[in-house]
C-alpha positions as CSV (number, residue, x, y, z in Angstrom):
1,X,52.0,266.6,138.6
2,X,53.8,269.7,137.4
3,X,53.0,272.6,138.0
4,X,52.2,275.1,135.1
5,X,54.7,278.1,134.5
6,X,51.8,280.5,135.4
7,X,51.6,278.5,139.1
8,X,55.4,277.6,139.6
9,X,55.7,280.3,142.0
10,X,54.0,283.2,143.8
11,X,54.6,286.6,142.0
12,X,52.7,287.0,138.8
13,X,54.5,287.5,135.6
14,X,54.0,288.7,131.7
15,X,56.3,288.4,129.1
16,X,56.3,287.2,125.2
17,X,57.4,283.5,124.6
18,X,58.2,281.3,121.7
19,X,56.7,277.7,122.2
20,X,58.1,276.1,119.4
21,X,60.6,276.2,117.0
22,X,59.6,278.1,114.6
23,X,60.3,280.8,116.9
24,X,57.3,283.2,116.8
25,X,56.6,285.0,119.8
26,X,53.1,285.8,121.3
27,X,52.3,286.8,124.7
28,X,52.6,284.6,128.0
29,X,51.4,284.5,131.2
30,X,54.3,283.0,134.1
31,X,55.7,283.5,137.4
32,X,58.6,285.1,139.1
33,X,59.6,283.7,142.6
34,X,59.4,286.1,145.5
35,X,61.9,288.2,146.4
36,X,64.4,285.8,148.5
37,X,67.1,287.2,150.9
38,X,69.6,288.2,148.5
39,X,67.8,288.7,145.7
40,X,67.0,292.2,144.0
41,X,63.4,292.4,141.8
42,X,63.5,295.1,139.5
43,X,60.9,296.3,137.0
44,X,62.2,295.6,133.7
45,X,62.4,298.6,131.1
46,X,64.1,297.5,128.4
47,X,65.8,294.5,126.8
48,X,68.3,294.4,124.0
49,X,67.6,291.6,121.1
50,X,70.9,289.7,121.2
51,X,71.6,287.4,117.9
52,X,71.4,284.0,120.1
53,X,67.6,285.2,121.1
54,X,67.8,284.3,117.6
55,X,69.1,280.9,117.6
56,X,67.8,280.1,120.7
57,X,64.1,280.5,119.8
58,X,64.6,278.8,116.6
59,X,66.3,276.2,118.5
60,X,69.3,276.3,116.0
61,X,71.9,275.4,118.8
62,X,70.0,271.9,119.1
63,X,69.5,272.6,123.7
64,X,65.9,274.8,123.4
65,X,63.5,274.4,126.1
66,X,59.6,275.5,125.7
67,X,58.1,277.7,126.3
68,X,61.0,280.2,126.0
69,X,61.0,283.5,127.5
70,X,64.2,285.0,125.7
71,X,66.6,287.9,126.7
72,X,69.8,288.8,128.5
73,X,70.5,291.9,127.8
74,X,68.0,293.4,131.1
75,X,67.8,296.9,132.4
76,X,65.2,298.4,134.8
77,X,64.9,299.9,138.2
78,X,64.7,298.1,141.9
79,X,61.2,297.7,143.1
80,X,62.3,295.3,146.1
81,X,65.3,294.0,147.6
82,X,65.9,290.8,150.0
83,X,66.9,291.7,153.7
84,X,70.2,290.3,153.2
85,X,71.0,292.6,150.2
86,X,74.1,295.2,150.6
87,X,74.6,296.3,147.3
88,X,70.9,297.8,146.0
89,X,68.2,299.7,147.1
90,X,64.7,300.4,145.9
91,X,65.1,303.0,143.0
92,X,68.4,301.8,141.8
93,X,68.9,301.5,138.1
94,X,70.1,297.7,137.2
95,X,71.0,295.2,134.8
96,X,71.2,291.5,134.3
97,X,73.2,290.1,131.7
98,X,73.9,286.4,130.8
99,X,74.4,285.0,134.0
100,X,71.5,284.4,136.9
101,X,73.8,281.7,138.6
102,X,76.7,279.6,139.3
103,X,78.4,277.2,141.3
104,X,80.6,280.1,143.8
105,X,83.6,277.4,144.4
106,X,85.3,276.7,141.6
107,X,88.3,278.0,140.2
108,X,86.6,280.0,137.7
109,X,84.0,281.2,139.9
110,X,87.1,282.3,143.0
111,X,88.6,284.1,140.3
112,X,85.5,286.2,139.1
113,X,85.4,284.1,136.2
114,X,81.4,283.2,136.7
115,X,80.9,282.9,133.0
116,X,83.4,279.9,132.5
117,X,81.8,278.0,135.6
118,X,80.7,274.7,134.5
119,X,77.6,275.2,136.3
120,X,76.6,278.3,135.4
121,X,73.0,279.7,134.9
122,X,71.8,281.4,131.5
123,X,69.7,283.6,132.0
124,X,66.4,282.1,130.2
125,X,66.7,278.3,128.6
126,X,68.5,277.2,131.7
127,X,67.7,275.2,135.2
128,X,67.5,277.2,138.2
129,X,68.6,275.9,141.5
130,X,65.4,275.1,142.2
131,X,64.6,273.3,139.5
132,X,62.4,275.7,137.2
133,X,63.2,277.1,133.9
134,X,64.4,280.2,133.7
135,X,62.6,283.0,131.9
136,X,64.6,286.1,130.4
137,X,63.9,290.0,129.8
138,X,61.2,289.9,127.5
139,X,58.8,290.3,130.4
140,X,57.8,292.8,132.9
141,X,59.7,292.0,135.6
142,X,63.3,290.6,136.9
143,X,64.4,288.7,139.9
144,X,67.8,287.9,140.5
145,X,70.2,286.7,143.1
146,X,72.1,290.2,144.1
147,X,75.8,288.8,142.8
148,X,74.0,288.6,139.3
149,X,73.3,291.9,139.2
150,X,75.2,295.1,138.0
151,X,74.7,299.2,139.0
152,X,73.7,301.1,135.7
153,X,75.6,304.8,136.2
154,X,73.0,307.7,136.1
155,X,74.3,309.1,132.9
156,X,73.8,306.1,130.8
157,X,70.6,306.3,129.2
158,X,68.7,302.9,130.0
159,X,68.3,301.9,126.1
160,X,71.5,302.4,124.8
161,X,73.2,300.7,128.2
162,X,71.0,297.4,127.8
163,X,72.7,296.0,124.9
164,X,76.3,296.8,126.8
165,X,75.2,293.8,129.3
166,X,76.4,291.4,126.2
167,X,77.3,292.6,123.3
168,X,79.7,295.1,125.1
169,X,81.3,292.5,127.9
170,X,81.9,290.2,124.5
171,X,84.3,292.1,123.3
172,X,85.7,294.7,126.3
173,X,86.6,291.2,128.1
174,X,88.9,290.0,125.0
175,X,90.3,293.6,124.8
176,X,91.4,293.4,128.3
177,X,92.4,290.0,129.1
178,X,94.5,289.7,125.7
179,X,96.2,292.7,127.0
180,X,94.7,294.4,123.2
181,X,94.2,297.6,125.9
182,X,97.0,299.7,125.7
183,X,97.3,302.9,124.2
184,X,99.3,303.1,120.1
185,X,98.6,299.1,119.5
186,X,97.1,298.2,116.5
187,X,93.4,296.6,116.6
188,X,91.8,294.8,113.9
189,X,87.9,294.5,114.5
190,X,86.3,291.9,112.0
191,X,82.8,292.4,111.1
192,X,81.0,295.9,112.3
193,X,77.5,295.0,113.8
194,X,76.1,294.7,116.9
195,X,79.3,293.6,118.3
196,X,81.6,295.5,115.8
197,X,80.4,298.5,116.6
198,X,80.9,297.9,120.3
199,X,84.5,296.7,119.9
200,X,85.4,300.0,117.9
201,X,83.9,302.2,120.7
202,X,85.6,300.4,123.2
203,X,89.2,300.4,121.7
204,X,89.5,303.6,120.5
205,X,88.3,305.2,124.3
206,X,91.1,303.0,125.2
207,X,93.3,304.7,123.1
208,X,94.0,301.8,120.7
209,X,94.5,302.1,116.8
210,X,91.2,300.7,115.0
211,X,90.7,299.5,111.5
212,X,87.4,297.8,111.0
213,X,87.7,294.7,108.2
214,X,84.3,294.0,106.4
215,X,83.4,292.1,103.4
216,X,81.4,295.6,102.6
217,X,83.0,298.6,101.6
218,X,79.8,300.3,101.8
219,X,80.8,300.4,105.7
220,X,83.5,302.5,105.3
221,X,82.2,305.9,106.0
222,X,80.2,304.4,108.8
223,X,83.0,302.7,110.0
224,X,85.8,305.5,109.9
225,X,83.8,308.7,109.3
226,X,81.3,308.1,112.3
227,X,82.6,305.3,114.8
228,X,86.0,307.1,114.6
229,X,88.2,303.9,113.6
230,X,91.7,304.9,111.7
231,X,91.2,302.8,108.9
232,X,89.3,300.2,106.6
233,X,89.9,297.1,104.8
234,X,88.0,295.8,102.6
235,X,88.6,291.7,102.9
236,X,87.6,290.8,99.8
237,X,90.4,292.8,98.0
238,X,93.3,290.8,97.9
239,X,95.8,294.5,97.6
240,X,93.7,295.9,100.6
241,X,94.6,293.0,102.8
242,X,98.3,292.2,100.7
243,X,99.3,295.7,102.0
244,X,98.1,295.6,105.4
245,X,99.9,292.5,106.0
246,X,101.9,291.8,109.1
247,X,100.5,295.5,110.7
248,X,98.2,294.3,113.5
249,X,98.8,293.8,117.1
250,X,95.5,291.6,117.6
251,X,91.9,291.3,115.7
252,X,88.8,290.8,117.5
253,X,86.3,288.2,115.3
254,X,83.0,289.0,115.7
255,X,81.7,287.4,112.3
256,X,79.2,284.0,113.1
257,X,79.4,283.0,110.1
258,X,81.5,280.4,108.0
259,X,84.9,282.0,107.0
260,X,88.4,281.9,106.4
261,X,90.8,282.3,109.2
262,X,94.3,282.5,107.1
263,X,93.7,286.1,105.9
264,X,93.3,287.6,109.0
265,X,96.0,285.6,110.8
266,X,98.7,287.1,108.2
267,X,97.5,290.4,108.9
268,X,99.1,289.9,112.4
269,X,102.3,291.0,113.5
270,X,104.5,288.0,115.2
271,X,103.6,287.2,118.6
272,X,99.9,288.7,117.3
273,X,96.3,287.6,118.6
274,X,93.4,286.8,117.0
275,X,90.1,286.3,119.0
276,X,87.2,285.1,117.6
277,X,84.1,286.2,119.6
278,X,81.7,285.3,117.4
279,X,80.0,281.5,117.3
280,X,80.3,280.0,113.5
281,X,77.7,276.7,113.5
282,X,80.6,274.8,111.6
283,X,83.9,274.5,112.7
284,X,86.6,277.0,110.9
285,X,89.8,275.6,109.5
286,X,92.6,276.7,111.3
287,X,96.1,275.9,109.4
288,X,99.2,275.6,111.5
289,X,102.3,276.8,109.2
290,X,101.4,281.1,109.6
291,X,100.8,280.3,114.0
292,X,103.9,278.8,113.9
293,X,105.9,280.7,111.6
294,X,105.1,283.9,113.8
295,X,104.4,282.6,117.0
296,X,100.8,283.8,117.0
297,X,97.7,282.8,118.8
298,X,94.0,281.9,118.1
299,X,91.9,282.5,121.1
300,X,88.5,283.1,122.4
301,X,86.0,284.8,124.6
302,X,82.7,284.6,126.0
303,X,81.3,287.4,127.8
304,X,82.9,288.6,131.2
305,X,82.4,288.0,135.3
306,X,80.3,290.1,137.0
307,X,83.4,292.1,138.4
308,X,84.7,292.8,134.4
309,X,81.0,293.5,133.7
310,X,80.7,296.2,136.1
311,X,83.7,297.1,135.1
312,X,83.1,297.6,131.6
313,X,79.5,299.8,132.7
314,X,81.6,301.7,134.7
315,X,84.2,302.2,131.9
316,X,81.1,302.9,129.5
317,X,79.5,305.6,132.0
318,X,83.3,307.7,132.0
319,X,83.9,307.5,128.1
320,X,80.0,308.0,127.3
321,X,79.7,304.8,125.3
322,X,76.4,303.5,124.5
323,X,75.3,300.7,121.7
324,X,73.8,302.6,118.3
325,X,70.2,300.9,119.1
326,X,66.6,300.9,117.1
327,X,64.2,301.0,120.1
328,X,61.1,299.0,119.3
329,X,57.6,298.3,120.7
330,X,56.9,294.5,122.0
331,X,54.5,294.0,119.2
332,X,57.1,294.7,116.7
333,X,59.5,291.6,117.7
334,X,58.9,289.3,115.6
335,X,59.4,291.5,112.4
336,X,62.3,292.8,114.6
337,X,63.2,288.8,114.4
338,X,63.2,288.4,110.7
339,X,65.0,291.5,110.4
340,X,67.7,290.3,112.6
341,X,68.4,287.6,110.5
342,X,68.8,289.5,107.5
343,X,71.5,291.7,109.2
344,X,69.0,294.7,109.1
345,X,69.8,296.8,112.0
346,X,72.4,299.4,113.1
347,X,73.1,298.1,115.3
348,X,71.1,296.4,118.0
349,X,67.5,296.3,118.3
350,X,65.9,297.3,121.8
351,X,62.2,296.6,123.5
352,X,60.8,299.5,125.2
353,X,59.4,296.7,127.8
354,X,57.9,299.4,130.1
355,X,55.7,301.3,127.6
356,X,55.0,298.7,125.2
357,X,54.4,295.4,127.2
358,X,51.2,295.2,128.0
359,X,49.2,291.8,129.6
360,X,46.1,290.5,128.1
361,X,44.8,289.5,131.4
């Protein structure tokens, strides 16, 4: 007979869970295993609210597993460490992002590409090695195998470095590997949320040339007057976008939603990239005269490796870059939820896990 979450394994845990999808959240009593030979346990003290929390607990991707303990966006500090572990002590400020596990042997994994492993591990709504579920950051506590795991720098501030652990690999990883890094290119950065917002900090500390393109002009100041990008374009006016045509060294995509590609590919120089980051539900039509014609390219992302993820904390914690958060109490979520979906937050919402989590037991 199986066991119930709250008896899987040993170590008592408390988070909020959504058993159904209609996605509301309510409070729920699990387990954590104990702490194994190379695993770090860390009390969890915050947890960004990524926009797949959303889709996952509302089971919009179709793969949804219930109960559902959402949350990848994980930062706390060590309480115990396996006797095998090299890399953390007790005290240690940590993070876990995406990623709990994956296969260590293929191609993608030797290359310190864990996050294109065709094994890999999410962090909640997954199958552990084990066979369990696996729960994410909306709870009071963290276990994780010590590879999963990355140093937070003392002078990032806990809250603003959580959401950094996705929406900030999503688009520092693009930046980098599209070789959009170097200093006097020309950046295109479509969409300026949670991950907009991010991709501007990141590319003008990198030295790159920034305009932010939004269906909203009311972004503009916010976009240019206090994230520091050079310019604006409004992608709805068809003189805005005529001008700026043929300007840009790359764009990163951040938009989920249903749009067209054409406009933005003509606003790239020849041999330009465009990378779409963000996940639209239906697929985007992609016409093959302007790729062609210019010899450009349509790519994509999806988060980092571990060794780009530490990177990208490490790059944070030099340049001071931190995502613009609203911290929130656990109670709050599911408003926080129905905000989300309405696009109302600049620009990430966070949980203060350690002073607002509290177990009904």
């Amino acid at each position: 007979m199986a066991k119930s979450p709250e008896q899987e394994h040993p170590v008592k845990a408390f988070g909020w869970a959504a058993r159904d999808s209609c996605g509301h959240l309510s409070p729920f009593k699990f387990s954590r295993r104990a702490t194994g030979d190379k695993d770090v346990t860390f009390k969890v003290l915050y947890c960004g609210i990524c926009h797949s929390d959303l889709h996952c607990i509302k089971n919009e991707w179709r793969d949804s597993v219930y109960p559902m303990v959402p949350g990848h966006e994980i930062v706390g500090v060590v309480t115990e460490v396996g006797p095998e572990v090299t890399k953390f002590k007790v005290g240690d400020k940590v993070g876990v992002g995406c990623l709990v596990g994956s296969c260590h042997s293929c191609e993608s994994c030797v290359n310190d590409l864990e996050n294109y492993c065709p094994e890999w591990i999410l962090t909640y709504n997954s199958k552990y090695t084990d066979g369990t579920i696996t729960y994410g950051g909306y709870s009071d506590i963290m276990v994780a195998d010590e590879h999963f795991v990355v140093a937070i720098p003392d002078n990032l501030p806990l809250d603003g470095a959580a959401p950094l652990l996705c929406a900030g690999i999503t688009v520092y990883s693009p930046l980098r590997h599209y070789g959009l890094d170097k200093p006097g290119l020309h950046v295109g950065v479509v969409g300026l949320g949670g991950l907009g917002h991010m991709a501007v900090k990141f590319a003008k500390a990198m030295g790159i040339k920034v305009t932010v393109i939004s269906t909203s002009p009311g972004k503009r100041e916010e976009a240019v007057g206090r994230l520091g990008a050079d310019s604006f374009l409004v992608s709805r006016d068809q003189e805005q976008m005529e001008a700026a045509k043929g300007t840009m060294d790359g764009i990163i995509d951040t938009v989920s939603t249903v749009h067209s590609l054409l406009p933005l590919i003509a606003l790239l120089k020849s041999q330009g990239k465009l990378v779409l980051v963000g996940a639209p539900e239906k697929p985007l039509e992609l016409p093959a005269f302007p790729l062609l014609t210019g010899r450009k390219v349509v790519g994509g992302s999806a988060i980092g490796g571990l060794k780009e993820t530490q990177e990208m904390i490490n790059f944070a914690s030099q340049h001071g870059i931190t995502s613009d958060i609203e911290v929130i109490s656990m109670d709050y979520v599911n408003t926080a939820m129905e905000r989300l979906a309405k696009a109302d937050v600049r620009y990430r919402f966070v949980i203060d896990i350690g002073n607002s989590l509290k177990s009904t037991a």
